[in-house]
MIMI-22206 format. One line per field, with one value per residue: residue in three letters; residue number from 0; x, y, z negated of N, C-alpha, C in turn. Coordinates in steps of 0.2 Angstrom, whole numbers, plus 2048, in hexadecimal, padded with zeros to 3 digits. Layout:
residuo: [ala,...]
num: [NUM,...]
n.x: [X,...]
n.y: [Y,...]
n.z: [Z,...]
ca.x: [X,...]
ca.y: [Y,...]
ca.z: [Z,...]
c.x: [X,...]
c.y: [Y,...]
c.z: [Z,...]
% end
This chain:
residuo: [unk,unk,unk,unk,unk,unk,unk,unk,unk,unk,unk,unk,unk,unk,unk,unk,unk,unk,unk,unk,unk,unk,unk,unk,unk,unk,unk,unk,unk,unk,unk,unk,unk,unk,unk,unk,unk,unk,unk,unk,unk,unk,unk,unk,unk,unk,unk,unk,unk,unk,unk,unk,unk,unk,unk,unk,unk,unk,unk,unk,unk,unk,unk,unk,unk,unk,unk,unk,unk,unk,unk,unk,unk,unk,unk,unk,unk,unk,unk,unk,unk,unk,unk,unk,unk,unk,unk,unk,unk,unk,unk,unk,unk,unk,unk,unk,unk,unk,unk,unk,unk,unk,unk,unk,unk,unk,unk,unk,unk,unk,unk,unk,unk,unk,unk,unk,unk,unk,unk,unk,unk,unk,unk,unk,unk,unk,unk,unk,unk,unk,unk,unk,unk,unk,unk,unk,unk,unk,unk,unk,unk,unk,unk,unk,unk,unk,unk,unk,unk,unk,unk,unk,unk,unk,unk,unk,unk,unk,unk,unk,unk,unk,unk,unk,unk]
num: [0,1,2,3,4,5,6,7,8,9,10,11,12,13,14,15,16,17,18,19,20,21,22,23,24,25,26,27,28,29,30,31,32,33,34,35,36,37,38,39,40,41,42,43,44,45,46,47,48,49,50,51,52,53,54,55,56,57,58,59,60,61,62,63,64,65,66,67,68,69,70,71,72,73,74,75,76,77,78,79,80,81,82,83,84,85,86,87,88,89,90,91,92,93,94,95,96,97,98,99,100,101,102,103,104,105,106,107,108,109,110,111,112,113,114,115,116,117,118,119,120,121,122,123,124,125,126,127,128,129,130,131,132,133,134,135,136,137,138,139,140,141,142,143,144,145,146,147,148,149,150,151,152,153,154,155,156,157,158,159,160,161,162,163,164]
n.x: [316,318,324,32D,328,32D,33D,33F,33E,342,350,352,34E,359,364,361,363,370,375,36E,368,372,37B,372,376,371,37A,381,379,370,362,356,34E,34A,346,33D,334,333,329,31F,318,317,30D,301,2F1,2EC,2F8,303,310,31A,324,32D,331,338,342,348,34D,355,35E,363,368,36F,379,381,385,390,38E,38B,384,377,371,36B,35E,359,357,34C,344,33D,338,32F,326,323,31B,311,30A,307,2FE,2F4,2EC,2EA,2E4,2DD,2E4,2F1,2FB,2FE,303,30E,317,31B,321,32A,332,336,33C,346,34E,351,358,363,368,369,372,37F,381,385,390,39A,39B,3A4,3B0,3B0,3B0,3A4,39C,38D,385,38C,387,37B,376,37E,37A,36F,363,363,361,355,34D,34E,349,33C,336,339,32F,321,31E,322,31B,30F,313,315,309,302,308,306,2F7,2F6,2FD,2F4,2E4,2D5,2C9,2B8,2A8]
n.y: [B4E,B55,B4F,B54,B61,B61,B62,B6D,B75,B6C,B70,B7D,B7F,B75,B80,B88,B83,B7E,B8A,B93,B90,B86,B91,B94,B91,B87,B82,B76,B70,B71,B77,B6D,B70,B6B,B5D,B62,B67,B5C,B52,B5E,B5D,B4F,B4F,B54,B51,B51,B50,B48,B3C,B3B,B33,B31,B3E,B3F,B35,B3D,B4A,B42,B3E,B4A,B52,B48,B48,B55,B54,B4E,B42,B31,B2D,B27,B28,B36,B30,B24,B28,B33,B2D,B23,B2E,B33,B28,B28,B32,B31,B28,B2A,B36,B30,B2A,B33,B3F,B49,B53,B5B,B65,B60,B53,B56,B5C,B55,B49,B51,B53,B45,B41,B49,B45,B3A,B3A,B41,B38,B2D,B33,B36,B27,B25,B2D,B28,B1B,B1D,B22,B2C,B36,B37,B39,B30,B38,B44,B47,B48,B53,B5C,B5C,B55,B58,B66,B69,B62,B6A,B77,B72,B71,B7F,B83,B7C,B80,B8C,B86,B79,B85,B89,B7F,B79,B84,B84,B77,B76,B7F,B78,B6D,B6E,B71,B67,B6E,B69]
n.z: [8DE,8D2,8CD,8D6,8D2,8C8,8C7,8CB,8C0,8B4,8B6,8B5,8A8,8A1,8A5,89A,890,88F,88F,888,87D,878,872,866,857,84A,83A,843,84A,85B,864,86F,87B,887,882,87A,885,88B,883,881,88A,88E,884,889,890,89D,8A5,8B0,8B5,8AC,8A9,8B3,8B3,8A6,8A9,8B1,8AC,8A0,8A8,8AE,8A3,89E,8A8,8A3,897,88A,887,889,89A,89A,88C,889,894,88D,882,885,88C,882,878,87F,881,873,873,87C,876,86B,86E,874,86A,85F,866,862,85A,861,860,855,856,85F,856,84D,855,85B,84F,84B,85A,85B,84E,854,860,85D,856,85D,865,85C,856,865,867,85B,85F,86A,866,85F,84F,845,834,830,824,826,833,831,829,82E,83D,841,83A,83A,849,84A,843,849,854,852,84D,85A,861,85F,866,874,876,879,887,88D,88E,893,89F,8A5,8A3,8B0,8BA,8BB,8BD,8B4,8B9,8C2,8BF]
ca.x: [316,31B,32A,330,32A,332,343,346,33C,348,358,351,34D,360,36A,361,366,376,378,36D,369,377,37E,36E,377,373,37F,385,373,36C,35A,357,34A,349,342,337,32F,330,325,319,317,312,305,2FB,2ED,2EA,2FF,307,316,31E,328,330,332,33B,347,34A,350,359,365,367,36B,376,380,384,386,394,38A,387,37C,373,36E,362,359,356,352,346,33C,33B,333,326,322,320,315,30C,305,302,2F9,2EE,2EB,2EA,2E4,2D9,2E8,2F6,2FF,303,308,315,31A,31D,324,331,338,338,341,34C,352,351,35A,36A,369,36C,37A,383,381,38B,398,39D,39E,3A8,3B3,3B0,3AD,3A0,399,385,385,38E,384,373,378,380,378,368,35F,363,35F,34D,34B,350,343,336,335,337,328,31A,320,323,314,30B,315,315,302,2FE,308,301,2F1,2F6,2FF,2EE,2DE,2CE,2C3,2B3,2A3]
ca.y: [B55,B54,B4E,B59,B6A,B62,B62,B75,B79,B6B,B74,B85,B7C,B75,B84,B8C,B7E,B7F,B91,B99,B8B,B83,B92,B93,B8C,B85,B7E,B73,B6E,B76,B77,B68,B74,B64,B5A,B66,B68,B54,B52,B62,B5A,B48,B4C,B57,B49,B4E,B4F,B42,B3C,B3E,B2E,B35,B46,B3E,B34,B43,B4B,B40,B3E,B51,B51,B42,B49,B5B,B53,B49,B3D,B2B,B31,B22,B28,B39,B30,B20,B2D,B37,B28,B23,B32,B35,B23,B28,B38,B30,B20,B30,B39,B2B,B2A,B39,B42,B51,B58,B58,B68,B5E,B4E,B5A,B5F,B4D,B46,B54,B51,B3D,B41,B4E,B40,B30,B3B,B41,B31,B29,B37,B33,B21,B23,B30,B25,B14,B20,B23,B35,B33,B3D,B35,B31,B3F,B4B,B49,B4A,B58,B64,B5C,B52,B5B,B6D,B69,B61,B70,B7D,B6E,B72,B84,B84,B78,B81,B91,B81,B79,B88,B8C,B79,B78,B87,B82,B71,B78,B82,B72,B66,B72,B6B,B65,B6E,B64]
ca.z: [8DD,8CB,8CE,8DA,8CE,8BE,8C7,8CA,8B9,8AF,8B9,8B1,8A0,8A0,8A3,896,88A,88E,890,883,877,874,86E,861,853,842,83A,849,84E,85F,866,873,87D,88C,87F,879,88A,88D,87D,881,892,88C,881,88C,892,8A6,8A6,8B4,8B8,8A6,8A7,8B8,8B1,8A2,8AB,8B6,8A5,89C,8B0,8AF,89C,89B,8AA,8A2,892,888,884,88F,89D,899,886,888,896,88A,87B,887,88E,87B,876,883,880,86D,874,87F,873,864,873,877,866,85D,86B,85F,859,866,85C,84B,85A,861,850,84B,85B,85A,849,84E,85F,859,84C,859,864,85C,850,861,868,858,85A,86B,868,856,862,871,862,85C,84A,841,830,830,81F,82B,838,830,826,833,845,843,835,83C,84C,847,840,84E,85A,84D,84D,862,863,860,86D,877,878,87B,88C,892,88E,89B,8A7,8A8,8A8,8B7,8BE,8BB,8BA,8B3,8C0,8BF,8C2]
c.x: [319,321,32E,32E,32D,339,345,345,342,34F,359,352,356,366,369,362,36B,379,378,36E,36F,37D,379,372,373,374,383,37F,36E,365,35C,350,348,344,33C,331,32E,328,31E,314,315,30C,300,2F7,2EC,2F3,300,30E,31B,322,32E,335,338,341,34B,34F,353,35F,369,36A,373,37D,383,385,38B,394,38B,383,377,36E,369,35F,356,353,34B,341,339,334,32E,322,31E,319,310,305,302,2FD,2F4,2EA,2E7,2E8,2DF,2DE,2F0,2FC,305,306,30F,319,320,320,32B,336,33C,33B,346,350,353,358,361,36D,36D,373,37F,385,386,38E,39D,39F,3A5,3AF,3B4,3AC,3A9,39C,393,383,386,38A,37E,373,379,37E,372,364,35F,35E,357,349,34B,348,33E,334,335,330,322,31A,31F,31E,311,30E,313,30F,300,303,307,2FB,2F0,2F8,2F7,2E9,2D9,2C8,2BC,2AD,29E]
c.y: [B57,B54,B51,B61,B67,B62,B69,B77,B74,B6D,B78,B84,B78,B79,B87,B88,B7E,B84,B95,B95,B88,B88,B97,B8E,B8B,B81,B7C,B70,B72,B71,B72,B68,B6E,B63,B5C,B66,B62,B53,B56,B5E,B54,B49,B4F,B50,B4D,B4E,B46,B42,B3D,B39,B30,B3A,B43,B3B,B3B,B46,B4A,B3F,B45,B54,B4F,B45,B50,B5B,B4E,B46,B38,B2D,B2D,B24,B2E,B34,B29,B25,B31,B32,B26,B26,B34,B2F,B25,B2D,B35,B29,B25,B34,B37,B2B,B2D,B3F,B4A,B57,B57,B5F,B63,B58,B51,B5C,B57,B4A,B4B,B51,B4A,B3D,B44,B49,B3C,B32,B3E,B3E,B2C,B2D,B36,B2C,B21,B28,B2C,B20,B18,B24,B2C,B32,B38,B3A,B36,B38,B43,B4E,B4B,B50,B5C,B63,B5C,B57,B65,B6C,B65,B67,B76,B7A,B71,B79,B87,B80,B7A,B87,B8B,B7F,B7C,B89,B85,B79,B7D,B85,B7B,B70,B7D,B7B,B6E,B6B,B6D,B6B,B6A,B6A,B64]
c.z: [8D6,8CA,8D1,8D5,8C9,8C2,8C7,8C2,8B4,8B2,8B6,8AC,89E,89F,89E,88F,889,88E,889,87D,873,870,867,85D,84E,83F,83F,84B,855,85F,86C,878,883,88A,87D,87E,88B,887,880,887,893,886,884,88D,899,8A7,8AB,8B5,8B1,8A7,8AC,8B5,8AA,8A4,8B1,8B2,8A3,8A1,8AE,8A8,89B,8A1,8A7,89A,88F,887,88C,893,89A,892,886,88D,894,884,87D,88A,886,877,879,882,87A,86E,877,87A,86D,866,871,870,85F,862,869,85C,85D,862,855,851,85D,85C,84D,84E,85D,856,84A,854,85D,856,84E,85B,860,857,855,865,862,857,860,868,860,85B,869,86C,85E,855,847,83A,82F,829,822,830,838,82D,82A,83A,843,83F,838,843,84E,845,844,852,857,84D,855,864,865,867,876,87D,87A,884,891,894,892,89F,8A8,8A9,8AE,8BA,8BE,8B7,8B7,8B9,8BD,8C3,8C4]
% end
């Protein structure tokens, strides 16, 4: 069931990324609204299907993006991995884990989209990059997070009520 709702909801979550999003600039760093929701969506604790739902994402990503399809859906199993072990973990404060699991995906991930568009021969120097892409858009992720979280976290508690007893 999971898997079948996360496909219209990542279709809607996609065009808005590339529609609205991407023309939220700063500097040259956009919002990676996807990711946001993968993240919010793997620390919930009754949440299933997250690894699913990830690879589902990083498919519908890498194919409307100029990147290797193959690189958001390794960066986004990555970062649910990182959510999911800080979850298990840290599981009394799952705000400041979203907070922290952003900035570290947000850097994983266009540390690794730079990574392949240097090797695909587009050159962009690591200063340039951190400077006008990664660090902006860490920063744009960070300020969408907390709104973020709030919306994933009720509709997962619609998605997976609490049983009562």
């Amino acid at each position: 069931m999971v898997v079948l709702l996360s496909v219209p909801v990542l279709l809607g979550l996609l065009m808005l990324q590339t529609v609205v999003f991407r023309n939220v600039l700063l500097l040259s760093g956009t919002a990676d609204i996807v990711l946001l929701v993968l993240v919010a969506w793997a620390l919930h604790e009754r949440t299933r299907g997250v690894w699913q739902v990830a690879l589902i994402a990083g498919f519908m990503v890498g194919l409307v993006s100029a990147l290797p399809f193959y690189i958001p859906m390794v960066a986004y199993l990555l970062i649910v991995v990182a959510a999911r072990r800080l979850q298990a973990h840290i599981w009394q404060t799952p705000v400041l884990a979203m907070f922290f699991i952003t900035v570290v995906g947000s850097f994983g991930y266009n540390a690794l989209s730079l990574i392949a568009l240097q090797l695909s021969g587009t050159w962009l120097g690591w200063d340039e990059g951190l400077a006008q892409v990664i660090l902006p858009a860490a920063l744009l992720n960070l300020l969408l997070s907390l709104p973020v979280y709030a919306l994933v976290f009720d509709f997962a508690n619609w998605v997976f009520p609490v049983e009562a007893d």
